[in-house]
N, C-alpha and C positions, 0 to 999 in steps of 0.2 A: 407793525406787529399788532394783532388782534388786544384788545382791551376786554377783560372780563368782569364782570358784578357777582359777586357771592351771594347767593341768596340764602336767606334764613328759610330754609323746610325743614325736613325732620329734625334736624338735629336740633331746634328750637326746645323740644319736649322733651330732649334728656337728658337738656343741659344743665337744666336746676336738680338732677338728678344726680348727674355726676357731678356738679360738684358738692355735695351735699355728702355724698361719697368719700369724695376727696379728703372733704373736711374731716369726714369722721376716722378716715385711714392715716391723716396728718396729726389728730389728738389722739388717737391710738398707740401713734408714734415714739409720741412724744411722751404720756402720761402712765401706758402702760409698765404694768408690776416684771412683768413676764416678758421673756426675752423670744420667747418663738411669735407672741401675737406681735411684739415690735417690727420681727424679720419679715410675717406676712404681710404686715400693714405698709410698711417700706416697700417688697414686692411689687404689692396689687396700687398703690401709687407711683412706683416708677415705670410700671405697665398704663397707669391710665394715660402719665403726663408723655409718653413715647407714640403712646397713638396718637395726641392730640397736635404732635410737634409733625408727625406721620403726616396727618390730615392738612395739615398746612403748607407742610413743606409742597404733596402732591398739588395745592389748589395754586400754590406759583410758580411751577413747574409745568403745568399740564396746558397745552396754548390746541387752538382749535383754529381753522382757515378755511376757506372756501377755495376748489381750484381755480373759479373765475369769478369774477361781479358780477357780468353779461351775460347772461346764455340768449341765443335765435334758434328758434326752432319753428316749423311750420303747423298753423292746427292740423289734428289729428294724427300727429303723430309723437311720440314717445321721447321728452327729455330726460335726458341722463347727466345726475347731480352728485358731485363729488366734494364728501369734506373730508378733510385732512384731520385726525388729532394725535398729537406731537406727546412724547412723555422728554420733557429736556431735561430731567434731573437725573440722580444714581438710586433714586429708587425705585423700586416697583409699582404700577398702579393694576391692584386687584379686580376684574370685576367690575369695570366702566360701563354704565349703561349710553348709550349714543342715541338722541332722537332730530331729528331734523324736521321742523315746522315746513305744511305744506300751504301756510296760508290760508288764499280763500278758492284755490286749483280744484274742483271736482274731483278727481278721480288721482288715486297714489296706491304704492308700496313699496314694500320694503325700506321705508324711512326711520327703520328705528334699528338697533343691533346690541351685542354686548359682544364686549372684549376684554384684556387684559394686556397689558404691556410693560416691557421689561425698563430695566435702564435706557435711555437714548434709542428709544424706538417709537416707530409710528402706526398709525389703523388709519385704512382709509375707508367709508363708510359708503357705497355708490347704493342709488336707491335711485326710482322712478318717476315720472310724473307724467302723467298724460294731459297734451294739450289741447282739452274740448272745445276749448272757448280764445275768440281771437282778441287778444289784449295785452296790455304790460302786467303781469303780475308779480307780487315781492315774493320770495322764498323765506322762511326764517323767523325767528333765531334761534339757530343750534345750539342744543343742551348736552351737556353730558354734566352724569351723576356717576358718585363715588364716595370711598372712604378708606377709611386707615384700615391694614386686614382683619382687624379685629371687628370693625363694622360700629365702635359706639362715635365716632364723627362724621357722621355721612356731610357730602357737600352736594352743592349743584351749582353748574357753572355755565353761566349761560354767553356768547357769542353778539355782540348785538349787531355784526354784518348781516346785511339781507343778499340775496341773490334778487338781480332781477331780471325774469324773465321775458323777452316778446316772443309773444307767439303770432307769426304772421298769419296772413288769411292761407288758404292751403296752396299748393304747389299743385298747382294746373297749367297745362302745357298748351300753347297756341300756335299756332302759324300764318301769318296776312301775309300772301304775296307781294314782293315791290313793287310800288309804281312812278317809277322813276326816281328822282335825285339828282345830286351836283357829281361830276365826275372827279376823279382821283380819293379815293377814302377807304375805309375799311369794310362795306358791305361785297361779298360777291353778287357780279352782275351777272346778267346772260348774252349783256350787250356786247362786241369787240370794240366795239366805241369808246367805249368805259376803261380801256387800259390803260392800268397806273405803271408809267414806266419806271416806279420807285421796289417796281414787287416784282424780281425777276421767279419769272415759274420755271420756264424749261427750253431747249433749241427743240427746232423742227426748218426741215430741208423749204426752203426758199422757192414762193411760189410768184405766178405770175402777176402784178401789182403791187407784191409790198413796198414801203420804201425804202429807200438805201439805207438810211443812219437804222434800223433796225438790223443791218448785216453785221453778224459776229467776223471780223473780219480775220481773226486770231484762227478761230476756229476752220474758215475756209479755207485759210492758208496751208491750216496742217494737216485737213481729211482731201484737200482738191473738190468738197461740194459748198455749193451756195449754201449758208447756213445762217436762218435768222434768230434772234431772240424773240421769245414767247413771255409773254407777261400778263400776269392776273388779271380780268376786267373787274373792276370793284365799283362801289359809289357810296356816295355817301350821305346823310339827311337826318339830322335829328328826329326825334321821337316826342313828342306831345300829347298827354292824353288828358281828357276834359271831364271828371268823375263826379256824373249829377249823383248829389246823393242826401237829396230834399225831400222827407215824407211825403209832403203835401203829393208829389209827383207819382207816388205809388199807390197802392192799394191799400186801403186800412190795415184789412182782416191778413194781408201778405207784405205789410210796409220791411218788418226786420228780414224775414227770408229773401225777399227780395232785393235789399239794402245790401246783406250778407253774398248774396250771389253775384252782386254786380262790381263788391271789391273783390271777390276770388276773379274776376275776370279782367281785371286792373292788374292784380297782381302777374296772375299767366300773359298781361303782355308786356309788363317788364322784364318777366325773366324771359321770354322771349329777344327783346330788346338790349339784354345783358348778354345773353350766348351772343347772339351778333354784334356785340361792342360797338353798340351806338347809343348814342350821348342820346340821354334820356330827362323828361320833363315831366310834372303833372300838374294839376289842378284841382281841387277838390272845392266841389260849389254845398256848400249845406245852407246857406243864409250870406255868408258872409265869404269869397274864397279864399284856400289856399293857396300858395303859389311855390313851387319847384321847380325854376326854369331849368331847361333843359343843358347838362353839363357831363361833364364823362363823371365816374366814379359815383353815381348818384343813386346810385339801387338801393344801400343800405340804408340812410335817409329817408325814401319811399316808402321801403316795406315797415319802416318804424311808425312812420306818420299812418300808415293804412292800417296795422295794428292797435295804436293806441287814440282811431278815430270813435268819437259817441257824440251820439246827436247833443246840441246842447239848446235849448230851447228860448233862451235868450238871444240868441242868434234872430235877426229879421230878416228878410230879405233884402235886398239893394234894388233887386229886379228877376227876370226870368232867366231860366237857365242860360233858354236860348240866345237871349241878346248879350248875358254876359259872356260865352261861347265866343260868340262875332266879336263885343270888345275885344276880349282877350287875345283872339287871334290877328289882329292889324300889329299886333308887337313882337310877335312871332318872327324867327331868322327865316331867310329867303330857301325855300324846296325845304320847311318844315314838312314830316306828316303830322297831319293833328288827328287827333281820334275823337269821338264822343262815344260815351259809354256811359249808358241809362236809361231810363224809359221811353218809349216809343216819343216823336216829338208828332206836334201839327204839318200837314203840308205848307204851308204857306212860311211855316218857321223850318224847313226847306229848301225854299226858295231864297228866305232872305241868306242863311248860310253859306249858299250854292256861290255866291259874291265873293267869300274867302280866297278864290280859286285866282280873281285879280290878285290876289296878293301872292303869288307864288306859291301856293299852300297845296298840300295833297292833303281834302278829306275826308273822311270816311265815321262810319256810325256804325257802334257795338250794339244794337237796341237788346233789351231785356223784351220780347213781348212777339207771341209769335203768329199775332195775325199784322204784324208789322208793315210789310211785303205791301197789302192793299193800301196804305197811304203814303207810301214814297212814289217819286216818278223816277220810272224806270230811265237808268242812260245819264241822270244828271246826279245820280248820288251812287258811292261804291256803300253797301250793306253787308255787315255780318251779323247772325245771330247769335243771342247767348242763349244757352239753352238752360231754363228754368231750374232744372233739376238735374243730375248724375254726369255724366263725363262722356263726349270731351265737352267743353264749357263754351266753346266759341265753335258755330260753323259758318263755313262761305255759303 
């Protein structure tokens, strides 16, 4: 259950007032001559002391919730935030003002509302937030303000759950064709070499060279034709990607734009990587690396770690992109693809990579930079480009 803190605002200034009131309505009471100024005075203090029992009842009564803790949502596009506020008592709350804290998010609306709510009834307050910026951000804490209907105990109630939000880098879409892999898995292949005889597809009439144990014999029995089973070709290989993402490597006056474009291009090939349910890896080199070896269910993990990455300048290096690359990959499982995604590298850093290939390894290089082409050799490295600016993000 949500815990709330009563805060002292308005009602702080017209408390010594009312009771100053009070007092004078209770020696009224009590001292007057007159039998009508008693009745009023009795009146207008069992009207003060009913709103104030009013105003309290409502502030342990009235509970506040978030629909989730978590929200994911991708930049540039549009989370939608939901609070719940509860009236759990038999009285009525008049006139709730509801505001929900946007943090430190750029861009919002519609975060604030009024309502009113009966006995054992709720409001749920949905309001907007745009995600400009790729980060973890907190939401909150939700306020809502009130009072007795008479309006002299106003309260404010504040929520101290936050929401928090990641916002991943955006949702760009890729496609690298396969290059080979281990057979029986969950990629479709184009190979019939590749068929997994665990994934029956469909019969088709029996042609000259298949082998026997693939004859549905059931089937032949009962039409009188040769009839074999068909089955999926598939493959399978994890996914590794190697995320330089070290200023030094960039361009000054273009270090964040280009930082920014080369994780939206990390990102488009996970979820590339995740439509095709394959066990997915990464690496993130800033100084010091990251490591996310490659495992099934590992997407959400990823796009947490790519949203809530910032350079941090204590961070040294250990060494060059490149050689940690090459380490990194002797540990890699056997028909890994490794990727590199980042700025263009030296030939000769290349060359030493091109060795990966002893190890069983498919790889291949995302460069950011598009006179790229002139310092690779052709035939000993597979190249995609990212492209600097607008969509699509990666081409062959």
């Amino acid at each position: 259950m949500t815990v709330f803190r009563k805060k002292q605002g308005p009602a702080t200034t017209r408390s010594p007032l009312l009771f100053a009131c009070s007092t004078v309505l209770l020696l009224l009471y009590l001292f007057a001559p007159w039998y009508f100024i008693r009745f009023v005075s009795l009146f207008m203090l069992i009207i003060i002391i009913s709103a104030k029992l009013w105003s309290e009842y409502l502030v342990r009564s009235i509970k506040i919730r978030r629909r989730e803790a978590d929200l994911r949502e991708f930049r540039r596009e549009w989370a939608n935030i939901e609070i719940i506020v509860e009236n759990r008592g038999l009285l009525p709350a008049l006139m709730l003002s509801i505001q929900d804290s946007p943090g430190k998010m750029p861009v919002f609306r519609e975060n604030r509302s009024l309502c009113s709510l009966g006995a054992r009834s709720r409001f749920v307050l949905r309001w907007q937030v745009y995600c400009a910026d790729r980060g973890i951000w907190l939401l909150g804490p939700a306020t809502v303000r009130g009072s007795d209907p008479l309006g002299l105990f106003p309260f404010s109630l504040t929520a101290p759950q936050t929401l928090r939000l990641f916002v991943y880098p955006c949702a760009s879409f890729a496609h690298l064709p396969l290059c080979g892999g281990v057979p029986l898995g969950t990629l479709r292949s184009p190979y019939r070499l590749h068929e997994d005889l665990t994934r029956y597809r469909s019969l088709r009439p029996y042609h000259e060279g298949d082998e026997l144990r693939r004859i549905n014999w059931k089937i032949t029995a009962r039409t009188g034709v040769m009839t074999v089973n068909d089955y999926e070709p598939t493959g399978t290989f994890p996914l590794c990607l190697f995320l330089n993402l070290m200023p030094s490597a960039y361009p000054v006056h273009k270090c964040a734009v280009f930082t920014e474009r080369v994780i939206e291009a990390a990102a488009a090939l996970c979820l590339m990587a995740a439509r095709e349910r394959q066990e997915l890896g990464i690496m993130l080199y800033d100084g010091q690396p990251s490591i996310i070896m490659p495992s099934p269910f590992t997407l959400t993990p990823i796009l947490e770690r790519l949203a809530a990455w910032r350079y941090d300048d204590k961070n040294q290096p250990t060494g060059t992109a490149a050689l940690c690359f090459l380490e990194r990959g002797r540990y890699l499982s056997y028909g890994t693809r490794y990727i590199y995604v980042g700025p263009n590298l030296r030939p000769e850093e290349y060359a030493a990579l091109n060795s990966l290939r002893r190890q069983h390894l498919s790889v291949e290089y995302c460069i950011l930079d598009e006179e790229a082409g002139a310092s690779l050799m052709p035939g000993l490295v597979r190249r995609h480009t990212i492209q600097e600016y607008g969509s699509p993000i990666i081409e062959r």
